[in-house]
C-alpha positions in Angstrom: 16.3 8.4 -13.8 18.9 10.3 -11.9 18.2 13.6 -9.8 20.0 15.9 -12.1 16.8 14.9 -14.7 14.5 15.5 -12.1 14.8 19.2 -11.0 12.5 20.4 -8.3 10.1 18.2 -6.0 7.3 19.0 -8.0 8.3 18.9 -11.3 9.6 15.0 -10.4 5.6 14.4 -9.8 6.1 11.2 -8.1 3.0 9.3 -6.7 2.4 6.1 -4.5 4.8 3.0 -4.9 7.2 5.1 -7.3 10.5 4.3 -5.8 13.4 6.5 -4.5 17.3 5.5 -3.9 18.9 7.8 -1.1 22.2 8.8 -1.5 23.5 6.1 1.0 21.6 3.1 -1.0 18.5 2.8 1.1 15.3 2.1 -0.9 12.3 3.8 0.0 8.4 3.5 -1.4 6.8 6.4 -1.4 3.8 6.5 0.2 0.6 8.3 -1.3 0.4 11.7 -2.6 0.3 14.4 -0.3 3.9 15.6 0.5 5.5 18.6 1.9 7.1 20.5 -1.3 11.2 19.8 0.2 10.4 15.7 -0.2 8.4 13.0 0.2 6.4 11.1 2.9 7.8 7.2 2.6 8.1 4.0 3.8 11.6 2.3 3.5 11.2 -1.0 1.8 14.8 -2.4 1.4 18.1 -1.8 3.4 21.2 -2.5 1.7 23.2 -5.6 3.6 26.0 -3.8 4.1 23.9 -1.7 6.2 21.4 -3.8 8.3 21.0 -7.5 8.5 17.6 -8.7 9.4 16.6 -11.8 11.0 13.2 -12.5 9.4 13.3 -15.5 7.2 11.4 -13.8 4.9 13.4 -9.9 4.3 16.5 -11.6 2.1 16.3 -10.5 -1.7 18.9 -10.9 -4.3 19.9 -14.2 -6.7 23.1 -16.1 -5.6 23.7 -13.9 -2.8 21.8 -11.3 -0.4 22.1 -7.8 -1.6 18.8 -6.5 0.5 16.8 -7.0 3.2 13.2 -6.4 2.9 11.6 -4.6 6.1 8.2 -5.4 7.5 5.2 -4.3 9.1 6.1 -1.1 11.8 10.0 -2.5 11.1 10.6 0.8 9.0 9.4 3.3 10.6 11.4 2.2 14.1 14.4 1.8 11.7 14.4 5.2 10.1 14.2 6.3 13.9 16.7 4.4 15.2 19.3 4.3 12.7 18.5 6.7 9.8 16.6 9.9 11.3 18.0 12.3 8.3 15.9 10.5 6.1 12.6 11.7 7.2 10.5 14.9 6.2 9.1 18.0 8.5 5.3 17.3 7.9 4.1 20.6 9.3 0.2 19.4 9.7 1.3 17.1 12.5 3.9 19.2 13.8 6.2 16.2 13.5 9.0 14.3 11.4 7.9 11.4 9.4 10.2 8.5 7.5 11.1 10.3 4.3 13.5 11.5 1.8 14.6 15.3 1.1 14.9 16.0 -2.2 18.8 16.7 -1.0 19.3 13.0 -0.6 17.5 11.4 -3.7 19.5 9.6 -5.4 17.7 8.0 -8.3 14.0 7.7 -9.1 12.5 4.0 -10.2 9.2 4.3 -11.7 6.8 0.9 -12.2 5.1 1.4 -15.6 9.2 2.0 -16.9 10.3 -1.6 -14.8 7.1 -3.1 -16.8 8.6 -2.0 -20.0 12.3 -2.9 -19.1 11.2 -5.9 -18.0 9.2 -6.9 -20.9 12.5 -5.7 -23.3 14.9 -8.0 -21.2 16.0 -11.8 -21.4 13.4 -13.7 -20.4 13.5 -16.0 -17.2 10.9 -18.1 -15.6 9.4 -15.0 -13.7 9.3 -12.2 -16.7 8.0 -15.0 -18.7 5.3 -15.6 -16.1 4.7 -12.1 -16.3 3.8 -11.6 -20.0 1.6 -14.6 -19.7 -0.3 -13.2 -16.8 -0.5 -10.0 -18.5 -1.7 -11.3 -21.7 -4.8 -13.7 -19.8 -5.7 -10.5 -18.6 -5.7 -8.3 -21.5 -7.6 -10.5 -23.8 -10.0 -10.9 -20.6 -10.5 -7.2 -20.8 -10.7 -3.7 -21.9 -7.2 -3.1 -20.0 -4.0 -2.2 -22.1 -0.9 -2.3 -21.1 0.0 0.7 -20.3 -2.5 0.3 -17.2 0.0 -1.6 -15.9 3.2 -1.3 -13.5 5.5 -3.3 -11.6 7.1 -2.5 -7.9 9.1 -4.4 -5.3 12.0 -6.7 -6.4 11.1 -7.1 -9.9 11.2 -3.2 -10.8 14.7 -2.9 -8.5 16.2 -5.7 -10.3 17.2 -8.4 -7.5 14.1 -10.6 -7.5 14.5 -14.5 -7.7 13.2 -15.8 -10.8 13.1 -19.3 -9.1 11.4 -17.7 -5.6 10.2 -14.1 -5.7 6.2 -13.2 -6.2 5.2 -10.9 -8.9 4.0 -6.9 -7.9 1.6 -5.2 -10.1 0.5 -1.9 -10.1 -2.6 -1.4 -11.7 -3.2 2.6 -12.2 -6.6 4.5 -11.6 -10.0 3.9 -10.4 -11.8 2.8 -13.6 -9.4 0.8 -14.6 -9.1 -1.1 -11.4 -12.9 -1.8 -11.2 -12.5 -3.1 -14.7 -9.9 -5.1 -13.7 -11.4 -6.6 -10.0 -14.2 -7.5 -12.6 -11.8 -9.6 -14.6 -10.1 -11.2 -12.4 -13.4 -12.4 -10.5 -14.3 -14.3 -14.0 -11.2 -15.7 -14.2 -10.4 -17.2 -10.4 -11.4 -20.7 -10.4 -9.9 -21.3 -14.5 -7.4 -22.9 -15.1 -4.4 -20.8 -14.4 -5.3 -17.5 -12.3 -6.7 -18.5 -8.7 -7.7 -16.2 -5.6 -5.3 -16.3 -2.7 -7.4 -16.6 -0.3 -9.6 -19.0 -1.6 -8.0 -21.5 0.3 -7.3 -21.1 4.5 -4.0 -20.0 4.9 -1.7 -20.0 7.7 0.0 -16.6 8.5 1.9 -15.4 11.2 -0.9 -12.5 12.7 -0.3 -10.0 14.7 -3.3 -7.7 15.1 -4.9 -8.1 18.2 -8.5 -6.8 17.4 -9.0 -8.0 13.7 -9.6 -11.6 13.7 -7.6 -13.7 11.5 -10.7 -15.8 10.2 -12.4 -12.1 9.5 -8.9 -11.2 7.6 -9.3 -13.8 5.3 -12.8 -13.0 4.3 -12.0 -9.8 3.9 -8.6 -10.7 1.6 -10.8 -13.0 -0.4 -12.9 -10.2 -1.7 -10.7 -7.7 -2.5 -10.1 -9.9 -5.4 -6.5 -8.0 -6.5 -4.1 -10.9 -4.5 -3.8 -13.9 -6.6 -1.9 -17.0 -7.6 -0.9 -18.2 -10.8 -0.7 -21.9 -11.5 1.2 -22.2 -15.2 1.8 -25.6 -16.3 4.9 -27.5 -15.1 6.2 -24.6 -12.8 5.7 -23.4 -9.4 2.4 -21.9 -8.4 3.5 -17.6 -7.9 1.9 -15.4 -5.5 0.5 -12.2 -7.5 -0.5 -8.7 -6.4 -2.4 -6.1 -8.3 -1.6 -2.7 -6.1 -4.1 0.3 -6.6 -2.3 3.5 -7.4 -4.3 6.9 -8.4 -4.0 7.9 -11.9 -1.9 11.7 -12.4 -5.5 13.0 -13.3 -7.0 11.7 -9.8 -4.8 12.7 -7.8 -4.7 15.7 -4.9 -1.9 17.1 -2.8 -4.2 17.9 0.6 -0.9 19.1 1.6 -1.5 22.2 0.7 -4.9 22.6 2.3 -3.9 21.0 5.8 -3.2 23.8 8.5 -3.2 21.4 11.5 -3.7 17.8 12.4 -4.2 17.2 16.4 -4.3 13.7 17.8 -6.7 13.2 20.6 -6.7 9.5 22.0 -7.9 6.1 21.2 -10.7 5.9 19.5 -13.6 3.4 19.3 -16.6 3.6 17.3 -18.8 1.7 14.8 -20.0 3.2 11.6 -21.2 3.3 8.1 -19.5 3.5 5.2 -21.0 6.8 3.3 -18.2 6.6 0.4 -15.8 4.1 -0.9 -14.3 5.8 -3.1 -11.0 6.4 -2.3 -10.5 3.4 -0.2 -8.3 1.3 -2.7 -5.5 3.8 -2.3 -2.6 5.1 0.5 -3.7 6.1 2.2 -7.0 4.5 2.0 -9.9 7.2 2.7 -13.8 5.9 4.0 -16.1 8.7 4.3 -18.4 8.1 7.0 -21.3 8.1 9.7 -20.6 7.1 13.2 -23.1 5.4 15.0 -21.8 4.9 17.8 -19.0 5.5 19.8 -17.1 2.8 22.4 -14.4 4.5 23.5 -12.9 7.7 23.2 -13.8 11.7 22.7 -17.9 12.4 22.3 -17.3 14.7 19.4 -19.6 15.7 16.1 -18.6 15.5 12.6 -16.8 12.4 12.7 -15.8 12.9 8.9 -13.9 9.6 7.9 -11.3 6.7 8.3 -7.9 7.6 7.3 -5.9 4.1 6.9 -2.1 4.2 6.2 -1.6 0.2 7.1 -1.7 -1.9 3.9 -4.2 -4.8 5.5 -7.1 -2.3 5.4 -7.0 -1.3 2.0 -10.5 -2.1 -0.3 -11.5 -3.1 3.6 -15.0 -1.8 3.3 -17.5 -0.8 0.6 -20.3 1.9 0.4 -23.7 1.2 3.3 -21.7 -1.5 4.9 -21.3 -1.1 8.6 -17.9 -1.5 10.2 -16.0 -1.6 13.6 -13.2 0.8 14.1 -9.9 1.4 16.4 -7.7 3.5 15.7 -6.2 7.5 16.6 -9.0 10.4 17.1 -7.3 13.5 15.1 -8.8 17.0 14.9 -8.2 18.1 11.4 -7.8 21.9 10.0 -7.8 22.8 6.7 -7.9 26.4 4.6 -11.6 25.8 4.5 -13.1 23.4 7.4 -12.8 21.9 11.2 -13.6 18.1 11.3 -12.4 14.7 13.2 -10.9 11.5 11.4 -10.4 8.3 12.6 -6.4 7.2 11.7 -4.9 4.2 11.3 -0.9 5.2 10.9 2.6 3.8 12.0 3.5 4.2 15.7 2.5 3.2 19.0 -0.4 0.5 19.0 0.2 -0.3 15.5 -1.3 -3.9 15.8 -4.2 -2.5 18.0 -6.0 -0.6 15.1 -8.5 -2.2 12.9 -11.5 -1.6 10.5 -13.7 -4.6 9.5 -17.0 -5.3 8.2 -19.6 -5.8 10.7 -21.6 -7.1 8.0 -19.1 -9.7 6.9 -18.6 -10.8 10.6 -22.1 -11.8 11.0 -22.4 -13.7 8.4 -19.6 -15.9 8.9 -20.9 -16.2 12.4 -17.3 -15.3 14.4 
């Protein structure tokens, strides 16, 4: 889709992991759906190698030769700092620039339900193939069709490895996500489909105040990271990414007047609503208990989470620990606090986890 189909930023309607191209080839994600109306708030996801080479093991993507480099954890943001600082967007709220693109620099638009459908249309390797088959267990496991699904990452952009890459799902809307976590918890253990973190892996970690043991539980019962085991091939790492359906889906944008950071912030709680915590960011409405470190202030309102570990991190009545930025929020209508858990300095100091689930593993 190319920007002279698109027309203005709100008549393109794009919503979390849609992708964009800038003008100079840099691939960015968008990242969830509240967006100033010149552009959109992003994370950039591949670099051209012609532009950047990286030196993680793991960023290289293209078959026969490196075309990209995938970036990784606060990578982006310094990057877009650093080396790219027109690609980022004037978010007014926080009085502040954030990695973006202007609608002036889109390029083309990548959508996943349409790399889905391309993909499904095209000749058939061993990772499309293992696509369709995944697909298919899960639609004659449930009330899911397929236009519930998407795909992101290398396999929508086109330079995955069919012999290497994982495969990226998106899996649109609330309902049909629960339906789906339901699935997929009958099947794990059959034959073919398997929960990632059933089994004690060993990851390079970086965050400081989340246990890694306590990571793992928590992985394990989100229940959307999988791994496929089809017969005489190679087991494949599989993702099922929760994006909002068009009908759920609120530009807060346009409410925000201000948002003030404070200071560190420490403080345990409970969960009072779940509701939007599958999603980018992922929202816990809440009430603290008590507060470690930080601001003594009142109508501590909720956890705002842009880092992808805490996603589907907690569930309604459970009790959790929390580090993160104290922000004083202004909208058109109301003066409250949030907890947030963004890009930036400390990055691997934040952390929300399940007090619950850390006593009963006994860490």
């Amino acid at each position: 889709m190319s920007i002279s189909k698109l027309g203005s930023c709100t008549e393109m309607n794009l919503r979390d992991r849609d992708y964009i191209v800038g003008l100079n080839g840099l691939i960015f994600r968008v990242l969830g759906y509240s967006h100033p109306p010149d552009g959109y708030v992003c994370d950039l996801e591949y670099v051209p190698s012609s532009l950047y080479c990286s030196n993680n093991p793991r960023s290289p993507r293209g078959y026969g030769t490196t075309s990209h480099y995938k970036l990784y954890g606060d990578e982006p943001f310094k990057l877009v700092n650093e080396l790219f600082p027109e690609y980022r967007v004037y978010y007014k709220p926080l009085s502040m620039f954030l990695p973006g693109v202007p609608v002036s620099l889109i390029s083309e638009v990548k959508l996943p339900r349409d790399g889905l459908m391309k993909l499904i249309d095209s000749p058939k390797d061993g990772l499309s193939t293992a696509v369709e088959s995944i697909l298919g267990i899960i639609l004659d496991s449930s009330t899911l069709s397929l236009e519930d699904f998407g795909v992101f990452g290398s396999l929508l952009l086109g330079f995955y490895n069919p012999n290497l890459s994982d495969i990226d799902f998106v899996i649109y809307g609330s309902e049909n996500l629960e339906e789906l976590r339901g699935c997929l918890s009958t099947l794990y253990g059959e034959s073919l489909l398997h929960n990632e973190f059933e089994d004690c892996l060993k990851l390079k970690w970086k965050f400081r105040n989340y246990p890694y043991k306590l990571f793992l539980a928590h992985q394990k019962r989100k229940l959307i990271y999988a791994v496929y085991k089809p017969p005489c091939s190679r087991p494949i790492k599989v993702e099922f990414e929760p994006v909002k359906s068009y009908e759920e889906i609120v530009n807060e944008y346009i409410e925000l007047r201000s948002i003030v950071r404070l200071g560190w912030f420490k403080a345990s709680a409970i969960i009072l609503d779940d509701s939007e915590a599958a999603f980018m960011p992922s929202t816990y409405e809440i009430e603290v208990e008590k507060i470690m470190e930080g601001f003594k202030v009142d109508n501590v309102k909720r956890i705002v989470s842009y880092v992808e570990e805490y996603r589907l991190q907690a569930f309604r009545d459970e009790r959790v620990y929390v580090e993160g930025w104290l922000e004083k929020v202004e909208t058109s209508s109301e003066v409250f606090y949030q907890i947030a858990l963004t890009y930036g300095s400390r990055y691997y100091d934040q952390t929300i986890y399940s007090l619950d689930l850390l006593q009963s593993l006994q860490l």
